[in-house]
N, CA, C and O atoms as a GROMACS GRO file, in nm:
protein
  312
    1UNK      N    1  -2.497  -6.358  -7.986
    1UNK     CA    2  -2.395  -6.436  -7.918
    1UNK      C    3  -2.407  -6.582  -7.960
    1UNK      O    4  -2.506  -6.651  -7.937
    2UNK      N    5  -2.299  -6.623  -8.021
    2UNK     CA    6  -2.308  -6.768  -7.973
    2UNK      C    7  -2.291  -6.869  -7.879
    2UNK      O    8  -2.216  -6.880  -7.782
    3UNK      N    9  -2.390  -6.951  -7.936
    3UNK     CA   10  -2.402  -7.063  -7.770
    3UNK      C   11  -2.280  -7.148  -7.773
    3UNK      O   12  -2.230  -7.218  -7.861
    4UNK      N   13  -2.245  -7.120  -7.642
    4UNK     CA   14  -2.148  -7.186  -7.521
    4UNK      C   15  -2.154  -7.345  -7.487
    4UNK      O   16  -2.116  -7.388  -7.378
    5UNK      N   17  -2.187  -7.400  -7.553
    5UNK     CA   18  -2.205  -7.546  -7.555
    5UNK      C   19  -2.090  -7.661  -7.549
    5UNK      O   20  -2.093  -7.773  -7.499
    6UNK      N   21  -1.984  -7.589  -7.622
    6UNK     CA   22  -1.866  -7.666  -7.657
    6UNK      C   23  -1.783  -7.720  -7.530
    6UNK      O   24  -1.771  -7.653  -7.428
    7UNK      N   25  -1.725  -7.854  -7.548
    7UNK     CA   26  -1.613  -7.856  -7.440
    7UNK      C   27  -1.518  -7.824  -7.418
    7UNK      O   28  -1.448  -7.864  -7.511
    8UNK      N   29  -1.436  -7.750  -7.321
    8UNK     CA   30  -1.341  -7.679  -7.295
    8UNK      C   31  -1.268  -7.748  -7.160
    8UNK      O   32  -1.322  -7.705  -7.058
    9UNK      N   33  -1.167  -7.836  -7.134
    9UNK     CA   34  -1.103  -7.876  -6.973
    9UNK      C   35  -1.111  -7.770  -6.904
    9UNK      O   36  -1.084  -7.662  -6.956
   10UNK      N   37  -1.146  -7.778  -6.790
   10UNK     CA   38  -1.166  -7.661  -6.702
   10UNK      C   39  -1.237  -7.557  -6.682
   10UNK      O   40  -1.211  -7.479  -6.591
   11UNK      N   41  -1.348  -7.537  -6.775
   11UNK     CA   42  -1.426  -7.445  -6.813
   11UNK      C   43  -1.547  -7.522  -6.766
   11UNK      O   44  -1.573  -7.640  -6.743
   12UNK      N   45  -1.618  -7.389  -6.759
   12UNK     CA   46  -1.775  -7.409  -6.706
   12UNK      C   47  -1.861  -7.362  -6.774
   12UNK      O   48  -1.814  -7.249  -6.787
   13UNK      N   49  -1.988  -7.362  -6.852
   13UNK     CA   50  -2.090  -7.303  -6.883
   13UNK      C   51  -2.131  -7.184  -6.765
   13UNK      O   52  -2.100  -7.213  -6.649
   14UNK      N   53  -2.196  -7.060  -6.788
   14UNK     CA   54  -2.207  -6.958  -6.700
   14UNK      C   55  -2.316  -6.886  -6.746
   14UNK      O   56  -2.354  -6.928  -6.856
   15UNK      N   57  -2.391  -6.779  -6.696
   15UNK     CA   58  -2.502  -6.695  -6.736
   15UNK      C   59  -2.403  -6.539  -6.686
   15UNK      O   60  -2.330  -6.516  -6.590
   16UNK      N   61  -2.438  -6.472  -6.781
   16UNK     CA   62  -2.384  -6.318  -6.724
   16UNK      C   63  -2.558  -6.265  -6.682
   16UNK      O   64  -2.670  -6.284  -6.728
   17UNK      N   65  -2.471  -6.163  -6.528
   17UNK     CA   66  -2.551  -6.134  -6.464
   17UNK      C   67  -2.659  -6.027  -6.515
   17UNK      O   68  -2.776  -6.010  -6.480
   18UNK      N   69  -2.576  -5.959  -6.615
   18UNK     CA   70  -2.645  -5.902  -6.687
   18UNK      C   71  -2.764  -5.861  -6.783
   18UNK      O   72  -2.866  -5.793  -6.770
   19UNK      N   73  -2.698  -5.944  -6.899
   19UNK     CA   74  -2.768  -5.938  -7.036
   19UNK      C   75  -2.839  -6.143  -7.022
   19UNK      O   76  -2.934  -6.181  -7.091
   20UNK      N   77  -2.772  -6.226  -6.933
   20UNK     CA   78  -2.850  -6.326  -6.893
   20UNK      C   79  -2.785  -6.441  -7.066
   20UNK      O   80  -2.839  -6.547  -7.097
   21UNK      N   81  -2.692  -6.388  -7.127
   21UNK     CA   82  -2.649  -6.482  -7.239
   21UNK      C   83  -2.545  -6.566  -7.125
   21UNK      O   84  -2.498  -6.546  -7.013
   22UNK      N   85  -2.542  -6.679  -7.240
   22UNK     CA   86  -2.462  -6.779  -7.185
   22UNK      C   87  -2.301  -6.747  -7.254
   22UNK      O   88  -2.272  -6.720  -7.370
   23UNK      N   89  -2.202  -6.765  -7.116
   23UNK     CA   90  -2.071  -6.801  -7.188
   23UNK      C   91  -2.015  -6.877  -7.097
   23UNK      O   92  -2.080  -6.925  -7.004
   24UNK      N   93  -1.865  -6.900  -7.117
   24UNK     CA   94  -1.806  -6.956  -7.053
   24UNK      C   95  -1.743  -6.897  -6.959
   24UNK      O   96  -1.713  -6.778  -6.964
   25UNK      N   97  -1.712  -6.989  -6.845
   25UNK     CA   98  -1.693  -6.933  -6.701
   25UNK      C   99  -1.555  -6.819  -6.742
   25UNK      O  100  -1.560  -6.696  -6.734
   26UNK      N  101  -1.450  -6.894  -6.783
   26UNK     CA  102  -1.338  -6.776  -6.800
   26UNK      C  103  -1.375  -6.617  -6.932
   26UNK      O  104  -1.308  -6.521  -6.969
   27UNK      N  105  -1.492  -6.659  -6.957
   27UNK     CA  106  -1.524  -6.502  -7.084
   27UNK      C  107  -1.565  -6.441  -6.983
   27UNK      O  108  -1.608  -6.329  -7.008
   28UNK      N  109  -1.569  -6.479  -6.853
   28UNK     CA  110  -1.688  -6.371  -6.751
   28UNK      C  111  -1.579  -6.280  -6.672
   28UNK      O  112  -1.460  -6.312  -6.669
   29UNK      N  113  -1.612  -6.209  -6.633
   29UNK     CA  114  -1.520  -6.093  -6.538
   29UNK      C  115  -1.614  -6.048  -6.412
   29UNK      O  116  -1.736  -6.032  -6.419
   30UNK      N  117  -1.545  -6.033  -6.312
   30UNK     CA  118  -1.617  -6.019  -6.183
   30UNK      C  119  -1.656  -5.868  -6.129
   30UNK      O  120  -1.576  -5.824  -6.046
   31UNK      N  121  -1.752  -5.793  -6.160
   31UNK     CA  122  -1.728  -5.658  -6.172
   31UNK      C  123  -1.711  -5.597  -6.025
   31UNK      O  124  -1.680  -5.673  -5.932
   32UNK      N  125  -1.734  -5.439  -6.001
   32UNK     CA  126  -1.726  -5.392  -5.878
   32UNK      C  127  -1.837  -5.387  -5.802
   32UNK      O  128  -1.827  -5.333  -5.692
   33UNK      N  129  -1.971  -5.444  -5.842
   33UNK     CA  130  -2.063  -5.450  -5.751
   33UNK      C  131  -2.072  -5.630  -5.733
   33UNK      O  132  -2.185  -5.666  -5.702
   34UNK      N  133  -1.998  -5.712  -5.743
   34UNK     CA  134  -2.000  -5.868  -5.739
   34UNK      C  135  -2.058  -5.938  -5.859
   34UNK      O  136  -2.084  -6.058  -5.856
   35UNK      N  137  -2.073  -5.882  -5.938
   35UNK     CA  138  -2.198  -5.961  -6.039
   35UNK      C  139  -2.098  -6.020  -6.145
   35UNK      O  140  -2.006  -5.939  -6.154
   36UNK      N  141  -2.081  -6.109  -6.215
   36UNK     CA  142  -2.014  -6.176  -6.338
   36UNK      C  143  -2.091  -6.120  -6.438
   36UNK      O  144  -2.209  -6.142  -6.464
   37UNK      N  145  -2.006  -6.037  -6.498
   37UNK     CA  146  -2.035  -6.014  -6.665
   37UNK      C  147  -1.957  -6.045  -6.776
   37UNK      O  148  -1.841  -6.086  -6.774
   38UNK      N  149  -2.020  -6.025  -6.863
   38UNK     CA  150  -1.935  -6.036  -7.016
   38UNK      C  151  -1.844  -5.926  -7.063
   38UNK      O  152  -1.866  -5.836  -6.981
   39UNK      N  153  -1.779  -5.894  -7.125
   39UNK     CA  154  -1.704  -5.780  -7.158
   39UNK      C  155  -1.819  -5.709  -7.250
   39UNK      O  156  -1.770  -5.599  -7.278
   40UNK      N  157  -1.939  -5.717  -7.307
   40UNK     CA  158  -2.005  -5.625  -7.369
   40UNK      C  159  -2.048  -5.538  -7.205
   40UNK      O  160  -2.015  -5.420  -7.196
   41UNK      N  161  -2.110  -5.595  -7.100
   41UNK     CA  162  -2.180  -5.517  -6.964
   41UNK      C  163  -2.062  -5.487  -6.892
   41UNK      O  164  -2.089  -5.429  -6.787
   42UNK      N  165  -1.904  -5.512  -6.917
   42UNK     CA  166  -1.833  -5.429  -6.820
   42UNK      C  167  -1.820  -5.289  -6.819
   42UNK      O  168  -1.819  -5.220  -6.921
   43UNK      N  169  -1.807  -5.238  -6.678
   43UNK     CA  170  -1.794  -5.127  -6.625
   43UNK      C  171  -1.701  -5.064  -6.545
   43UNK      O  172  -1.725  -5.104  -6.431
   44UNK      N  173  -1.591  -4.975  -6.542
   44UNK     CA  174  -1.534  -4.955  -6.446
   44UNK      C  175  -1.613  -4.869  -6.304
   44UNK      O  176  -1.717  -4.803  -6.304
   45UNK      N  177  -1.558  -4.886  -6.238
   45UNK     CA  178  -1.637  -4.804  -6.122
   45UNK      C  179  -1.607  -4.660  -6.142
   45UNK      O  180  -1.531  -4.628  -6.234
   46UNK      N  181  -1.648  -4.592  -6.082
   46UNK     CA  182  -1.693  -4.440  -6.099
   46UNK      C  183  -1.573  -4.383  -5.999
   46UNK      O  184  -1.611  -4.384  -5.882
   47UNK      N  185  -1.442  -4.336  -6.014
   47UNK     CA  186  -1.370  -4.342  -5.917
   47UNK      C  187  -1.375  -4.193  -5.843
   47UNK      O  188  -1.278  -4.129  -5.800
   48UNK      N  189  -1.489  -4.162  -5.841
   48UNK     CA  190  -1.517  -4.067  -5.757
   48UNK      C  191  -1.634  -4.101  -5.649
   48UNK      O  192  -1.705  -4.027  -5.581
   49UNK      N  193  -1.622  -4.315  -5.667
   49UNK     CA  194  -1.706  -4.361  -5.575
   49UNK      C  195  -1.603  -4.344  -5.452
   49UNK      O  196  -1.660  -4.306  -5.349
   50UNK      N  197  -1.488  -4.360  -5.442
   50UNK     CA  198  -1.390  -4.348  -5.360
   50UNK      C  199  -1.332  -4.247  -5.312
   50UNK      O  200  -1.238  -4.274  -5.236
   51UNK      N  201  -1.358  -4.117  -5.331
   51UNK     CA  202  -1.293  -4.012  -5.279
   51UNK      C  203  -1.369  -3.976  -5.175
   51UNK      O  204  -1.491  -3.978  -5.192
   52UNK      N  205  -1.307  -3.930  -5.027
   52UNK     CA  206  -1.339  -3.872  -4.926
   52UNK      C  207  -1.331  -3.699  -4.916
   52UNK      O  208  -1.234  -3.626  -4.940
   53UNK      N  209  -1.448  -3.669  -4.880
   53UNK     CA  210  -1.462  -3.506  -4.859
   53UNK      C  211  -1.370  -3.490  -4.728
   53UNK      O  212  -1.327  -3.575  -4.651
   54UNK      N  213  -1.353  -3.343  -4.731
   54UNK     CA  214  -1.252  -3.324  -4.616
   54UNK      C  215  -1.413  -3.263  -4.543
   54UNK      O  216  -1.526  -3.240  -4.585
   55UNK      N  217  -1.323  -3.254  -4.378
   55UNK     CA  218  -1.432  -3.204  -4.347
   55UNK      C  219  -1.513  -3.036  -4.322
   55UNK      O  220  -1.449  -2.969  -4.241
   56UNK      N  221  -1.606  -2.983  -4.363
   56UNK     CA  222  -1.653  -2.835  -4.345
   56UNK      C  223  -1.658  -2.781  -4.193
   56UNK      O  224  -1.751  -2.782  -4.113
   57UNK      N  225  -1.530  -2.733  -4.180
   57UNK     CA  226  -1.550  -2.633  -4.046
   57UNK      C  227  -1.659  -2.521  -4.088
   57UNK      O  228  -1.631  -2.419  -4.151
   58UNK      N  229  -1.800  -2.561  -4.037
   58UNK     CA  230  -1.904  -2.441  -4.003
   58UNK      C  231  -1.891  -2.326  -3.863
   58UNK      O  232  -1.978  -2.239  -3.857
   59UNK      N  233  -1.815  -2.328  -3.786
   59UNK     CA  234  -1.810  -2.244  -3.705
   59UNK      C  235  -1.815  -2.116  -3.742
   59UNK      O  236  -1.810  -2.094  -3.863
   60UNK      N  237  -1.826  -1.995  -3.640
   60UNK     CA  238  -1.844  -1.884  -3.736
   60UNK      C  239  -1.702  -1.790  -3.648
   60UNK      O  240  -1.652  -1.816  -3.539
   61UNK      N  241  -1.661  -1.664  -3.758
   61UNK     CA  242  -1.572  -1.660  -3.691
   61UNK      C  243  -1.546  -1.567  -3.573
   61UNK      O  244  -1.427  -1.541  -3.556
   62UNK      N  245  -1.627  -1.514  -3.494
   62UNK     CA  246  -1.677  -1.466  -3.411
   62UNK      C  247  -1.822  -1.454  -3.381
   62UNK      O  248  -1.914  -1.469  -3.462
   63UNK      N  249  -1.834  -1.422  -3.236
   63UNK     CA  250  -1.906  -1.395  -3.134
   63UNK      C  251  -1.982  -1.322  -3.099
   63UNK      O  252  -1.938  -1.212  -3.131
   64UNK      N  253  -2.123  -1.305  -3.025
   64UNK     CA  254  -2.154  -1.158  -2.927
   64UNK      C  255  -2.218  -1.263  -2.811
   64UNK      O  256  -2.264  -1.370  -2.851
   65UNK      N  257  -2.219  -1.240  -2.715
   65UNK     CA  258  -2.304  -1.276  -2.600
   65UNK      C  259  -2.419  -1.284  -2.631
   65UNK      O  260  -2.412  -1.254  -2.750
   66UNK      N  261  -2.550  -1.309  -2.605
   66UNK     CA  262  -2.680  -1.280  -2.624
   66UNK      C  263  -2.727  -1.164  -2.513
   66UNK      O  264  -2.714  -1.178  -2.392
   67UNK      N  265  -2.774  -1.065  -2.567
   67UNK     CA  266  -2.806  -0.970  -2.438
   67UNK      C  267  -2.937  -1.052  -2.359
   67UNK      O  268  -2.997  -1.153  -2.396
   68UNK      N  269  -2.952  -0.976  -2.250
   68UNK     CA  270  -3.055  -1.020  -2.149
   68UNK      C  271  -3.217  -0.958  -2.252
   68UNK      O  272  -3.233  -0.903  -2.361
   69UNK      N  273  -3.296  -0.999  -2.158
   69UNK     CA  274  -3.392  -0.945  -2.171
   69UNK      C  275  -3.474  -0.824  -2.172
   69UNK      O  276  -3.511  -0.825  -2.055
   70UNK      N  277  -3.518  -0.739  -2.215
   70UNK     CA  278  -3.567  -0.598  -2.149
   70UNK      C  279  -3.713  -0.641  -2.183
   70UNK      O  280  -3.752  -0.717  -2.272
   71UNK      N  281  -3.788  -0.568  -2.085
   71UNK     CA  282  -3.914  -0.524  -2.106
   71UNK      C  283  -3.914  -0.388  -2.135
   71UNK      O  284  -3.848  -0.293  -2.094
   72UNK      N  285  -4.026  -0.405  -2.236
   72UNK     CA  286  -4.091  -0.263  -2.305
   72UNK      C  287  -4.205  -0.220  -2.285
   72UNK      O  288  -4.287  -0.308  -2.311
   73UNK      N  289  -4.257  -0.116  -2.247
   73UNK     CA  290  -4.358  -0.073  -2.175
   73UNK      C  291  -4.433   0.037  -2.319
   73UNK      O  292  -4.375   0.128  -2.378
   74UNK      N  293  -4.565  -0.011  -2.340
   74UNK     CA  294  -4.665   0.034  -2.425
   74UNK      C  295  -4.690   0.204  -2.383
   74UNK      O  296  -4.805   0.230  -2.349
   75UNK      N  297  -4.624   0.280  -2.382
   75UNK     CA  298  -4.668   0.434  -2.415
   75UNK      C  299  -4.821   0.436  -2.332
   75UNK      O  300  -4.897   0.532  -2.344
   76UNK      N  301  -4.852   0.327  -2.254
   76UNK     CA  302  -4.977   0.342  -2.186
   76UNK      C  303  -4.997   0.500  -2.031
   76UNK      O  304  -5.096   0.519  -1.961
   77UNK      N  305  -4.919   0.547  -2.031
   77UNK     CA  306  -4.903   0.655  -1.881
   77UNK      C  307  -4.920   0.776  -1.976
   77UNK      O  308  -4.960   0.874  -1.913
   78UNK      N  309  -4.901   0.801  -2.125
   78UNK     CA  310  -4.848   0.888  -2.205
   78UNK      C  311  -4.987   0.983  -2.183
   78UNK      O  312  -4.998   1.091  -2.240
   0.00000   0.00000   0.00000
């Protein structure tokens, strides 16, 4: 890269958040996690950062009561 030294009206010297080279404030782009980069470290976002799942009905689709309890008696009288 070359150095960013030159004067430009309105321009700023800048560091990309990235790769840490110097450019000028308008070569930088503001990406989707906030950080200023250069167009070599841009990224689009992953646009399956944005999609919503629907939601999983787990219910089941029927029923039984729970039966009661029984006691069982060990063949002990036998």
């Amino acid at each position: 890269m070359a150095k960013e030294t030159y004067y430009k009206k309105g321009d700023w010297n800048a560091i990309c958040d990235v790769c840490g080279f110097k450019f000028k404030a308008s070569q930088l782009r503001k990406r989707w996690d906030n950080m200023r980069v250069c167009s070599d470290d841009w990224e689009e976002r992953q646009p399956q950062d944005l999609l919503r799942a629907r939601p999983d009905d787990q219910s089941v689709p029927w029923t039984r009561p729970e039966g009661e309890d029984q006691d069982i008696v060990n063949g002990a009288g036998l």
